[in-house]
N, C-alpha and C positions, 0 to 999 in steps of 0.2 A: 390767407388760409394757412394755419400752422400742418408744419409737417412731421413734426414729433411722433416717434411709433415707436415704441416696445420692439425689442425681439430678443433674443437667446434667452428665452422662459424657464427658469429649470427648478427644482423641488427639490430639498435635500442634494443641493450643487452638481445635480444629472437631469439631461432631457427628459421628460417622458418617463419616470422611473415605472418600472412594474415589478413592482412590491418595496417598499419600504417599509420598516418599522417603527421609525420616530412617532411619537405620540403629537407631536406638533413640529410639523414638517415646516420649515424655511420655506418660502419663496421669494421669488430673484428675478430681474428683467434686467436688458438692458437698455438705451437709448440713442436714435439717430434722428437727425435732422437736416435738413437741407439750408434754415433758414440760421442764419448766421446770429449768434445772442438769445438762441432758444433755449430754455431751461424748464423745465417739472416745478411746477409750482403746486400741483399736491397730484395726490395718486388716489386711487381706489381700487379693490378688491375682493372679490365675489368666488362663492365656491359653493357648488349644487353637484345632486350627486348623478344629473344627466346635463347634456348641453344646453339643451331645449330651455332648459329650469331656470339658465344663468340672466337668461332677461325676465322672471317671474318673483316679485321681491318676497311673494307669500311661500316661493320653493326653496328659496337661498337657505344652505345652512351656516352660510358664515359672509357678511357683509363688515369689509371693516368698516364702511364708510369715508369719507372724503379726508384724507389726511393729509396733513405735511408728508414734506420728501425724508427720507431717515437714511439710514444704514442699506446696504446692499440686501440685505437677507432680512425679512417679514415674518415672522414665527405664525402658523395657522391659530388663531385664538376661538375656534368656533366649539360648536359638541364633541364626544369624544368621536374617532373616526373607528371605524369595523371594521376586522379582518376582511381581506380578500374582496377590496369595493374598490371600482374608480372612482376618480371623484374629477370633477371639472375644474376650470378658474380660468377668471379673466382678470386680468389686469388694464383699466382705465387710466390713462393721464390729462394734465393739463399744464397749457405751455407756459411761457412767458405772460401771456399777457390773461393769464387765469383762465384763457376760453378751454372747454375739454376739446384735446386732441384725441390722438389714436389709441387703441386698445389692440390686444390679444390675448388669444384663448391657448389652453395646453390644459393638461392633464395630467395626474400621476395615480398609482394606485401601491395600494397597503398590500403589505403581505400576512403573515401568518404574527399577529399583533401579539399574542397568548399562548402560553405553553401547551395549555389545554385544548388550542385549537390541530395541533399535531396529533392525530391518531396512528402515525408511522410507526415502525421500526427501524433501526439499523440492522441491513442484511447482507450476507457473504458468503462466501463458502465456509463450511464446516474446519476450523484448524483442525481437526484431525485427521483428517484425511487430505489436504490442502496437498494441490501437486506441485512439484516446480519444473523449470525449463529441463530441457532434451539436456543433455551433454552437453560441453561446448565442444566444439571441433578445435583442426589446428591452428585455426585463425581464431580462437576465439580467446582473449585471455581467462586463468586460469586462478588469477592469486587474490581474485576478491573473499571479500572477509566472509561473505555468503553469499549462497547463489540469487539467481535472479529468477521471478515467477511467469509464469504463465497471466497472459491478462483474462477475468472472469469474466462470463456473458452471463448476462441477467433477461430473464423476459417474463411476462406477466401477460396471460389472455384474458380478456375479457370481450363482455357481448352489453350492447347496448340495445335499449330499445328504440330508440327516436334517434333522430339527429342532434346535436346539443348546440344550443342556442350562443353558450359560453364554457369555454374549458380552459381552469391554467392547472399548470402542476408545478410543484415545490420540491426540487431537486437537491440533491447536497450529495459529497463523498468525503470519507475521509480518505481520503486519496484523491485520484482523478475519476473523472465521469463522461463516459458522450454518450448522450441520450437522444433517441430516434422513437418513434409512433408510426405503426404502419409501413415500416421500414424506411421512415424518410427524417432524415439527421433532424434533430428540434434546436433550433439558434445556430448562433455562428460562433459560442464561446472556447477558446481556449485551455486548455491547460486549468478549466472549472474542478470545484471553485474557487481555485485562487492557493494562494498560500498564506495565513494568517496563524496566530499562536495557538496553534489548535486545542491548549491545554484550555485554553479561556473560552475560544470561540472559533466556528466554523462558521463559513458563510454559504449562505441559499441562493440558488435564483429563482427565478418564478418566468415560465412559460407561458405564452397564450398555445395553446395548441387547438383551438376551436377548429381550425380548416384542416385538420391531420386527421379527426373522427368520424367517423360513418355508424352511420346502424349497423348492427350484426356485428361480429368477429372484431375484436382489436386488440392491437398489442404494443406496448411497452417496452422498448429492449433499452439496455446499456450496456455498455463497456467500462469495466474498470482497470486502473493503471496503480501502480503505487504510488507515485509524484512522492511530492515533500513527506506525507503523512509513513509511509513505511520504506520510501528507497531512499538511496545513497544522498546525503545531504552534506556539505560541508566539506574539509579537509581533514578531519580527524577518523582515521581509521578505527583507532580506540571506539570512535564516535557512529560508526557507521551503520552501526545494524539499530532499526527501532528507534529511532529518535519520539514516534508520538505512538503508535500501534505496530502490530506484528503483521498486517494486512490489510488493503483496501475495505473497507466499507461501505456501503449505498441505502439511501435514503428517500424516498418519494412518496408524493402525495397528490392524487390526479383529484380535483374536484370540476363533476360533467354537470352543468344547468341546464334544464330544458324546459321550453315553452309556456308548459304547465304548472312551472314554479316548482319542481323538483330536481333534486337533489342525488349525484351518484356520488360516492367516494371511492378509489381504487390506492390500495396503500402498499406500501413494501411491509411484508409478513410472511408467513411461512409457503405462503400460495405460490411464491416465486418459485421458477427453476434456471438453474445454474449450470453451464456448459463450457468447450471449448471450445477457441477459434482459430483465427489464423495469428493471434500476434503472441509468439513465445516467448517474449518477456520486451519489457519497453521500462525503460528508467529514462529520467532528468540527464543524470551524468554519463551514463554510460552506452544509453542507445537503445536504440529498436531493433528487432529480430522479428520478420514478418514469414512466414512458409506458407506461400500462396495453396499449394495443395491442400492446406487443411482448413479452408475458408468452406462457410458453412451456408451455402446460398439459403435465404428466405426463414433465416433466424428468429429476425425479429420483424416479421411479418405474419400476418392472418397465415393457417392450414398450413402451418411448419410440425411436424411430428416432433412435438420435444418429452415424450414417454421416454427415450434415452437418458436426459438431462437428469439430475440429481436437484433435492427439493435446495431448495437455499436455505442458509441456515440464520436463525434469529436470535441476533446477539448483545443488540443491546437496546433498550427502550427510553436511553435518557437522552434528553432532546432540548435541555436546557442550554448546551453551549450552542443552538442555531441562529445565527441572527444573519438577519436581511443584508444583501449585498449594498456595502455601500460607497462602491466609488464604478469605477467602468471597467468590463473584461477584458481580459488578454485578446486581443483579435488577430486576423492576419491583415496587416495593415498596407502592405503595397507586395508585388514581384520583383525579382531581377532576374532576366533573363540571362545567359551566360554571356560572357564576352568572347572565352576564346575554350579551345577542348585541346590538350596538346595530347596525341598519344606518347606510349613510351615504351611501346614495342615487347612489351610484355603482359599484355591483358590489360595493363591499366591507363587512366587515363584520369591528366590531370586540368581538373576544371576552375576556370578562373571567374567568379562574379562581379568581379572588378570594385567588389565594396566589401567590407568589414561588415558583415549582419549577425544578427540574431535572429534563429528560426528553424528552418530545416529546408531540406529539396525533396521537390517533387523529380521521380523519373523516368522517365518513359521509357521501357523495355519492351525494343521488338528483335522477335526469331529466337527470343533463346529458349534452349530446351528443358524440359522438364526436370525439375529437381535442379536446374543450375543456380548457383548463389554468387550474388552480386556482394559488394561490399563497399561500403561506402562510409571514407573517412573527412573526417574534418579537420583543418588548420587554418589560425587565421593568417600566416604567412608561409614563405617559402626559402628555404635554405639550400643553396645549391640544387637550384630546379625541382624540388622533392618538397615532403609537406614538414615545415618544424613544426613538432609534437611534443616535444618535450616540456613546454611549457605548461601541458594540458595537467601536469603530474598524475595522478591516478584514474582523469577521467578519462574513458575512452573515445568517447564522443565518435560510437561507431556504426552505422546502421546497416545492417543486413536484410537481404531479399531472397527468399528461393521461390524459383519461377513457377509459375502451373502450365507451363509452356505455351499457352495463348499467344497468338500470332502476334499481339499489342500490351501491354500489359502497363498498367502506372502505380509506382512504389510512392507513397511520403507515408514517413510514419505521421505516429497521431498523438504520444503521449511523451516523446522527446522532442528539446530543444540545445542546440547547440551555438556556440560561437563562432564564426568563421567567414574567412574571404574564396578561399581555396578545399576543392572535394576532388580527392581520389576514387577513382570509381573503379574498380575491379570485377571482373569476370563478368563484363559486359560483351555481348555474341556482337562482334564487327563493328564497323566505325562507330562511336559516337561524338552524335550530332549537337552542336550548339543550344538548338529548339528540345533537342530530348531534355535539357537541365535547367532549371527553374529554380530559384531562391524565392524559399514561400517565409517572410517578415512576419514577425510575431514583435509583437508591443500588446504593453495594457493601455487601451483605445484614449487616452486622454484627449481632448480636441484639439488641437491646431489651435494657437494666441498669436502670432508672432512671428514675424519675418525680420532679418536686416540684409540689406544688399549695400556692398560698397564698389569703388572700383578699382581696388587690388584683387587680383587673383588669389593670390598666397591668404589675404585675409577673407574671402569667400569662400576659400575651403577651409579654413579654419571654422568659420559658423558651420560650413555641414560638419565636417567631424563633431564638431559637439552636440549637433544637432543627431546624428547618429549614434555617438553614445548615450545620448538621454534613450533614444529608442531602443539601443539594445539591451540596456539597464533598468531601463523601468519597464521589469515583466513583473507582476506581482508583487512586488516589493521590489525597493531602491536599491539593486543590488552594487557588489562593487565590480563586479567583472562577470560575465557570461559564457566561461570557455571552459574553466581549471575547475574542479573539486575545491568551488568554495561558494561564488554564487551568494554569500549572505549581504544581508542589512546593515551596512556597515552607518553607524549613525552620523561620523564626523565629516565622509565622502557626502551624504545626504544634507549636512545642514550648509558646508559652503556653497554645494549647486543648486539649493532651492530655490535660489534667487534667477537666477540663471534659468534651471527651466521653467521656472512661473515667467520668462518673455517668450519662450518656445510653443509654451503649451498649458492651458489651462489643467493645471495638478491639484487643484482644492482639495478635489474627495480622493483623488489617489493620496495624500500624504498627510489628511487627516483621519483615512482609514487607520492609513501605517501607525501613524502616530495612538493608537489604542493598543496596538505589540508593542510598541516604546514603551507607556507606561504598564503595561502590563509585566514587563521585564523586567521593574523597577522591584530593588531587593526589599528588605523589615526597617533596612538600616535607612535609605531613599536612594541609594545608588541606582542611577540608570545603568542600562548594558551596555557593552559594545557593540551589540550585534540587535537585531531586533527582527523578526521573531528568534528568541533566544535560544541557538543553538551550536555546540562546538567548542564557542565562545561564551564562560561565564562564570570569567571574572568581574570586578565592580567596573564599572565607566573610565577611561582613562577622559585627561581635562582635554575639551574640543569636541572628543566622542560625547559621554555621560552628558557634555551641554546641550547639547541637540533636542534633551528633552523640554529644556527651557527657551533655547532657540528658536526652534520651529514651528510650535505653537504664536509665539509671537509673530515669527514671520507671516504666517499664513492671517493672523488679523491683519497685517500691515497690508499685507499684499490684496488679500481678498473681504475686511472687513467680517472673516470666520469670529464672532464673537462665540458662541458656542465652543469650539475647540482651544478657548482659554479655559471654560467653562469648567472639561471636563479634565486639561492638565496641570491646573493652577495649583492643586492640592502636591500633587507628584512635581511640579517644578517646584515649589516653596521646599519641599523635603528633600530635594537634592540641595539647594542650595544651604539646607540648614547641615545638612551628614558633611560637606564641606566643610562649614564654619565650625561644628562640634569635633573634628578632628583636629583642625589648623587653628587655635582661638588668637595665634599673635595675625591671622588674615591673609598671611603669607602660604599658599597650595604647595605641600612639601607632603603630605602623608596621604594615604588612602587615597593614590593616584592610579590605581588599576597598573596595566602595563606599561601607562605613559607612553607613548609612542613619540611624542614632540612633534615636532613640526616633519610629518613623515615623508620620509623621501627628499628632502632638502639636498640641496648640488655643492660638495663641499665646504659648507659649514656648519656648527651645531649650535642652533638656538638653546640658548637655559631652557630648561624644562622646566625648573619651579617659574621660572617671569611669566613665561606661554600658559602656565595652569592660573598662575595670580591676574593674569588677566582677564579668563575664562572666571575666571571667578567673580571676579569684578563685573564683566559683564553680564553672569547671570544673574548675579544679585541685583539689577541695575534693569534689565528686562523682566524679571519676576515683580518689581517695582511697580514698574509700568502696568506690567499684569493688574494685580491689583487694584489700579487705580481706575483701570475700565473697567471692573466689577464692583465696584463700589464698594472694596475695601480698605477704607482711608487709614486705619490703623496699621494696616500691613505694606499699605504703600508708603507711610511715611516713617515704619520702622530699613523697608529694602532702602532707601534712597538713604539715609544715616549707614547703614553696612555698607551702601555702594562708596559712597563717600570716603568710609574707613580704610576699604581694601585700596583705596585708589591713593588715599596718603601713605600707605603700607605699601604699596608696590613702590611710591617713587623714592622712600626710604630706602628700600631695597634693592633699588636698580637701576636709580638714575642720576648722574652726577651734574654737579652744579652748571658744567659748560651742555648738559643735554643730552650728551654721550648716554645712552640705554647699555644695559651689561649685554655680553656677547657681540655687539655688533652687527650683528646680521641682520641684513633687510626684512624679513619676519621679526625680529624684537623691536623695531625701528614703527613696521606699519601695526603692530601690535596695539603699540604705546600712541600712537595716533588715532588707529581710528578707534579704537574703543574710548577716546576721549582722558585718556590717562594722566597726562602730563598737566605741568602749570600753563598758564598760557604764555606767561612772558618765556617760554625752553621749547615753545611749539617749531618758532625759524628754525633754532638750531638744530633741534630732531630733524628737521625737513631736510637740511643742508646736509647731515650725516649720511642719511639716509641716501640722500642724491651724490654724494660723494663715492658711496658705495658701488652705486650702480656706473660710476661714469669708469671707477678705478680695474672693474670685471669688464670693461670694453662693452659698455653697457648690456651685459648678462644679468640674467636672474639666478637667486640660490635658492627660491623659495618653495618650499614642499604642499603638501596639500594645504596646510593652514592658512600660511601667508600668502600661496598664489591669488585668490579669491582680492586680496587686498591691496595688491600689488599696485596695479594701472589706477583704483579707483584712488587711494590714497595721492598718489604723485598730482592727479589732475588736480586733487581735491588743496592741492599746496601750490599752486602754481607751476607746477613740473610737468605737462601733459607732454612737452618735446621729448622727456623720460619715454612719460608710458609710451606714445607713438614708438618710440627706439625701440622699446621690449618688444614691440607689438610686431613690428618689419624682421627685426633681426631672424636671420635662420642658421645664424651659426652654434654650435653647442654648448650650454643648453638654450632652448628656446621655443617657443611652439612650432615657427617654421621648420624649425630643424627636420621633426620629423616627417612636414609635409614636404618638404624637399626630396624625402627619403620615401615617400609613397605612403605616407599614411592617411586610411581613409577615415578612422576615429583618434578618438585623443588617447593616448598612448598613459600606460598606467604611472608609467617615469620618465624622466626625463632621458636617462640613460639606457631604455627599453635596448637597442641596437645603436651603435656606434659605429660611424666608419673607422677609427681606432680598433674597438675591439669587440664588434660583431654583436652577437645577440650577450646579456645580460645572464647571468644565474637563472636557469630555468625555477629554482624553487619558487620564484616571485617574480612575474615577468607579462605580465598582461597588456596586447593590444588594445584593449576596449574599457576603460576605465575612465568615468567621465569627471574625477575630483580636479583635474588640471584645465579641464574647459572652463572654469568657473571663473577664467575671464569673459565669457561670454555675456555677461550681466552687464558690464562695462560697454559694451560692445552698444549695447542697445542703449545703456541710463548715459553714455555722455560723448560716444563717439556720434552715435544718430541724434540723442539729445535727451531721451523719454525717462522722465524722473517725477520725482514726488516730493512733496515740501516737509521738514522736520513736523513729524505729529499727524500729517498727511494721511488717511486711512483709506483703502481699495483704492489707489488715485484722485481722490476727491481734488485737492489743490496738489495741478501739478507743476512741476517745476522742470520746464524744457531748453535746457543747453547743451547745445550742439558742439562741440571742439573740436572745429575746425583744426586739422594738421594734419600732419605724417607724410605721407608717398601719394593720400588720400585726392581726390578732385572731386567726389562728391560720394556722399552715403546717405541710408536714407531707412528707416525702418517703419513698420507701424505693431502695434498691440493691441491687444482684445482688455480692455479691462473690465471691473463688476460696472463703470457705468457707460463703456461704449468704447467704441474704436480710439486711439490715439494715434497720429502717424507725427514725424519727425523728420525732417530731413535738410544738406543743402548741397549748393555744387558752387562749384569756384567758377568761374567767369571772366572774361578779361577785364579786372578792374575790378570786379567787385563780385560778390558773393549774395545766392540765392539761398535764402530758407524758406521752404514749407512745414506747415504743420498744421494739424486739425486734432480739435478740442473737442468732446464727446458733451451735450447734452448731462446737466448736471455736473457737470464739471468745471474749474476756473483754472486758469494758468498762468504763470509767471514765464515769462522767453526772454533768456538772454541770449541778445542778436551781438555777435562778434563784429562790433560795426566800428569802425577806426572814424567817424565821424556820427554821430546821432542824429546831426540835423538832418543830414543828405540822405537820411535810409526813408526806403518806401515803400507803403504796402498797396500793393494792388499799383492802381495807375498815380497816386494820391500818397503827401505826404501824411509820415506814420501819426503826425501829431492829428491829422483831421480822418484817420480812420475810422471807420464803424467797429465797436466793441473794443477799440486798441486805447492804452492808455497808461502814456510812456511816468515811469515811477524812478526810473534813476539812469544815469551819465556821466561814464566814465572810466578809468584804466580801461578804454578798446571793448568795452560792454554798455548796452545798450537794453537795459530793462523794461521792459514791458507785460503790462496786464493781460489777459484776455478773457473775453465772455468766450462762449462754445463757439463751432464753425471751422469753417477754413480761411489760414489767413496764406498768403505770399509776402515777403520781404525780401527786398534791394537792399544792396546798401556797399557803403565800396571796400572795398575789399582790404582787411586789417593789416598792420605790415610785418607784424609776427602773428601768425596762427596759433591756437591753442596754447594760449600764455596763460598770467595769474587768474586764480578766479576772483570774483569781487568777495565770495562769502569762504567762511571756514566752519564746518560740519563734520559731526562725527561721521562715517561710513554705515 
């Protein structure tokens, strides 16, 4: 009996979505099996617009019928779908041996499909009369460019008659929002709705609130914040005031169904009133200010007297930039409770979370008196016992509390987020206690893909730091750092650790949302930005940054089989690539290079800046290629591959000499010229040997900056150097990644030279603990130190390709992932004698294993040699590699043990 089952079901690449707007939503499953050489031999697909209906073929409104297996993502082909409906689906399979196996069902439902279906308004306070904060005091600084506001309360009563059978509402701010019903919070979103280019597009959520309403008396409250849309964004002060609006914004739309087939609507109009509360102003950068005394019990609840309050004012009725959320919210994603509380014999009191986060604290204030203020700073490290700050440059990242003197009281703001390992807490009444401080994590909810464990120490806290800065980086967008007055999109940080967090974490819809601010940032001329949502920064694309827009997109079809998200950047990838060639026409990237940054941050040497852009060149024209040819446009495909061709005899004109020698020297122009496939092949050795030469002559150090680190380890394996990468990899002398974990770092550090036992902390103007562009050896970590890879052409993992390389200080590692067609794991352990690998193949999927086997005959799987295994079926023998096929399942392999580890490989691939 086949065991074949569906599961991770999702619509538009989110579980369960409640509301989308795609007019033909994707659907997606993935596949498990028990039974070893199980495969999908066709699917089926149903969608009705109750559960009941899905086994009724007269109710179905969309059957696709019995089909071949395809692509990861199903586009809905049934009647048009209606605002504001669930709709059901089940997905049917069948196994290997054509019998139907298992099914599952899930759900997704539309949102507000039609402009016309928005009766709202946008509503606010009146800018004329629009108040702002109290004064600051003498703690408060003094020299912002302007001040900060008071947060609006919004509330709306209404009276129902019945109970309503079905209610969502359609939420949005230009700013921030927390919205509550009967005074009880509605969802668990974050720092809503997000931060998106709001000149283009603001995003909605959609609520069920059916269990919040009662007959009689209801109400509607929110809170608004300025977030991204009117406070402090960026690093540019010039830049600070008003980046999208002069003021929060709020927008909602309640629609109540009751039994009888009727219909309420409750909207944001002029019927609203507008109030104060307890939060005196809350920004992103600069902090919360909470004065518990002027909390307004039973606001936003039934039989609150808001005759006080003032009408809200109605400001704008255009509702074209709303579009459905479509990737997953900001959430609070785990706690840390304190590790230690040092006092300091002067009121304050310095708290250690013993990690590097992003988010805020909760705190628990008991006995203090009324009107006292607490203060509470943040630093992600510590400089002679004290908090270093300076790094923060303009942002204060400071949150204040004044008490209502309650015997117990709990502070966490609500509309800031900060970076930090370390809070100073000030003018807190008597000891505090460990349990009184909380580190409440904030991430955008992406799901969990991906584990590696090895057994080094040094290198399992190298995966969490990176694993940490994906978390404190990806809030809303990919940022580059989460601490300082800057916080943006930085596009060239984003395109080398895509790969990296697609093994962490399923990012599909978080970075094909982002990817709609890239091209939207995109100039008349086709320049991308550097920044995305474009703000601060904007000038044109420097090369590495502006490719991102060509990058990405492709990454995410490689990674996840995203055909659509070529779809919609292929026009804006073609046109960066053409603003390139119309500026440069000898191929060579010398002009309209934005502020070229080069290989940034590199450890004592400088890469050519034109080689590093004519590379980037080379390979967008050369991925934009590709592009094209999975859309079936053969003319544009085989005009890219002739330009790719061009730039790549243009570059070695340029800058490579006959003995293979690349200009500059530097291990960034070395793995450049490799892995982008640049070179002839008979000057491939010699590049390898330059390059290895390099590294062995730095005491096996790296120089490489954000560009080339990503390239570093994969390249070396990929030439038969993995004894290299391992070296890079253990080393923790300076620079190096141990380095900084030697030195206590819980994320990956923005430089290499962040802090030095030489010479202490680094230039505060540029100086960030939390910046995840240097983890982007993490991709490596999982594609060849555990084994989990993919074969040239290879799309969502379909054929993968699992080599594990074996070496280093290593005795055994071992990783798995989540892909679009099911789990992958990898792993092996050294042995006396000989060496163990496991690995399991996901349903729908085929793999090639190269087993590091110093004999082929002698290797075994299971209890049984490998030649008479089930599904195993050995294709090649030899250099200490040991080739093998495989159907789905789980296999085990023996085999004895190589007598150099992690040596040449048998293939050569571009990266």
């Amino acid at each position: 009996m086949s065991s074949l089952t569906p599961y991770g079901l999702t619509c538009e690449l989110l579980e369960q979505p409640l509301g989308i707007d795609e007019r033909r939503p994707r659907l997606s499953w993935k596949l498990s099996s028990s039974r070893r050489g199980d495969a999908p031999t066709a699917y089926r697909l149903r969608v009705a617009a109750r559960p009941e209906d899905l086994d009724d073929p007269a109710r179905l409104l969309w059957d696709s019928g019995v089909r071949q297996p395809e692509l990861p993502h199903v586009r809905y082909d049934g009647p048009p779908l209606q605002s504001g409906t669930r709709y059901h689906w089940r997905v049917s399979v069948w196994d290997a041996d054509g019998s139907q196996a298992g099914e599952a069902t899930s759900w997704f439902e539309t949102g507000l499909l039609h402009t016309d279906d928005w009766l709202a308004a946008w509503i606010g306070l009146d800018p004329a009369c629009e108040p702002v904060a109290d004064p600051p005091r003498d703690d408060d600084r003094t020299d912002r460019t302007r001040p900060l506001r008071p947060c609006p309360h919004l509330r709306r009563a209404f009276r129902l008659d019945g109970r309503p059978v079905r209610a969502r509402v359609y939420v949005s701010a230009r700013g921030l929002y927390e919205l509550s019903v009967n005074g009880h919070r509605v969802g668990d979103d974050e720092l809503a709705p997000g931060w998106t280019d709001y000149r283009e597009r603001v995003q909605y959520q959609v609520h069920d609130v059916t269990g919040l309403l009662r007959e009689g008396e209801n109400v509607i409250g929110a809170v608004l914040a300025d977030g991204w849309w009117s406070g402090y964004v960026g690093f540019d002060v010039r830049h600070q005031a008003l980046h999208y609006g002069p003021a929060p914004q709020f927008i909602a739309q309640l629609a109540v169904d009751f039994a009888d087939g009727s219909r309420r609507l409750v909207t944001t109009d002029g019927t609203w009133r507008t109030g104060r509360g307890p939060i005196v102003y809350s920004d992103l950068l600069m902090g919360e200010l909470v004065d518990a005394r002027e909390d307004v019990p039973g606001w936003n609840a039934p039989g609150f007297d808001d005759r006080g309050w003032a009408p809200a004012a109605v400001l704008d009725g255009d509702v074209t930039s709303l579009t459905a959320t479509a990737d997953q919210p900001v959430r609070v994603v785990a706690e840390l409770p304190a590790v230690s509380v040092e006092p300091r014999g002067d009121g304050r009191h310095i708290v250690d979370l013993g990690q590097n986060m992003v988010g805020r604290v909760r705190l628990t204030v008991r006995g203090a008196e009324r009107g006292a203020r607490l203060r509470l700073r943040h630093a992600e490290m510590l400089d002679g016992g004290e908090l270093y700050l300076a790094n923060l440059r303009t942002a204060e990242a400071t949150d204040q509390y004044v008490s209502a003197g309650g015997p117990v009281e709990v502070f966490e703001p609500r509309f800031s987020v900060h970076g930090f390992r370390y809070v100073e807490v000030s003018g807190h009444p008597g000891p505090l206690l460990p349990e009184d401080v909380t580190g409440r994590v904030l991430q955008s909810a992406t799901p969990p893909a991906g584990e590696f464990h090895c057994s080094d120490e040094m290198v399992t806290r190298l995966q969490s730091n990176i694993q940490w800065g994906q978390r404190g980086n990806f809030v809303s967008v990919p940022t580059d750092c989460p601490q300082r007055d800057e916080r943006l999109g930085w596009l060239a940080d984003a395109q080398v650790f895509l790969p990296t967090a697609a093994r962490n974490a399923d990012v599909s819809a978080f970075f094909a949302r982002w990817m709609r601010d890239v091209v939207s940032g995109q100039d008349a001329e086709g320049a991308f930005p550097d920044v995305a949502p474009q703000v601060c920064v904007t000038n044109q694309g420097a090369p590495a940054w502006g490719d991102a827009g060509v990058i990405i997109p492709w990454q995410l079809y490689r990674l996840y089989g995203d055909v659509r998200v070529l779809e919609r950047s292929y026009e804006a990838m073609a046109a960066w690539v053409e603003h390139i060639r119309r500026h440069n026409p000898d191929l060579v990237w010398r002009a309209r290079v934005g502020k070229h940054y080069g290989d940034w941050l590199q450890v004592g040497v400088e890469t050519p800046r034109d080689l590093l852009a004519t590379a980037y060149f080379a390979r967008s024209a050369q991925l934009t290629g590709l592009a094209a040819g999975v859309l079936g446009r053969k003319d544009d495909a085989t005009a890219y591959e002739e330009l790719h061709r061009s730039i790549r005899e243009a570059f070695v004109a340029a800058f490579v000499e006959p003995d293979g020698r690349v200009a500059g020297g530097t291990q960034t122009a070395y793995l450049l010229a490799l892995a982008f496939d640049l070179l002839p092949e008979q000057l491939v050795p010699a590049a390898v040997e330059h390059l290895a030469a390099d590294v062995e002559a730095r005491g096996r150090h790296l120089t490489t900056g954000f560009v080339g680190v990503s390239l570093l380890c994969p390249v070396l394996t990929e030439h038969g150097r993995a004894d290299l990468a391992y070296a890079l990899l253990h080393q923790d002398g300076f620079p190096s990644w141990c380095y900084s974990i030697r030195h206590g770092a819980t994320t990956i550090w923005e430089r290499w030279d962040g802090w030095t036992e030489e010479r202490g902390f680094q230039s505060a103007a540029m100086n960030s603990f939390n910046h995840y562009a240097l983890g982007s050896v993490g991709d490596w970590l999982y594609g060849r130190v555990a084994g989990i890879d993919q074969e040239p052409g290879s799309v969502a993992y379909r054929r993968l390709l699992l080599r594990p390389a074996v070496g280093g200080r290593l005795s055994w590692a071992r990783a798995y992932q989540e892909t679009p067609y099911g789990r992958v794991a990898s792993g092996w352990r050294l042995g006396e004698g000989d060496v163990r690998v496991d690995v399991s193949v996901p349903p729908g999927a085929t793999a090639v294993l190269h087993l590091p086997a110093a004999d082929g005959a002698a290797v075994r799987e299971g209890d049984g040699p490998v030649t008479a295994a089930d599904g195993v079926r050995v294709i090649g023998d030899g250099q200490g590699v040991l080739a093998v096929e495989l159907a789905s399942g789980d296999y085990r392999f023996t085999a004895p043990a190589p007598q150099e580890t992690a040596g040449a490989d048998s293939r050569r691939r571009p990266v």
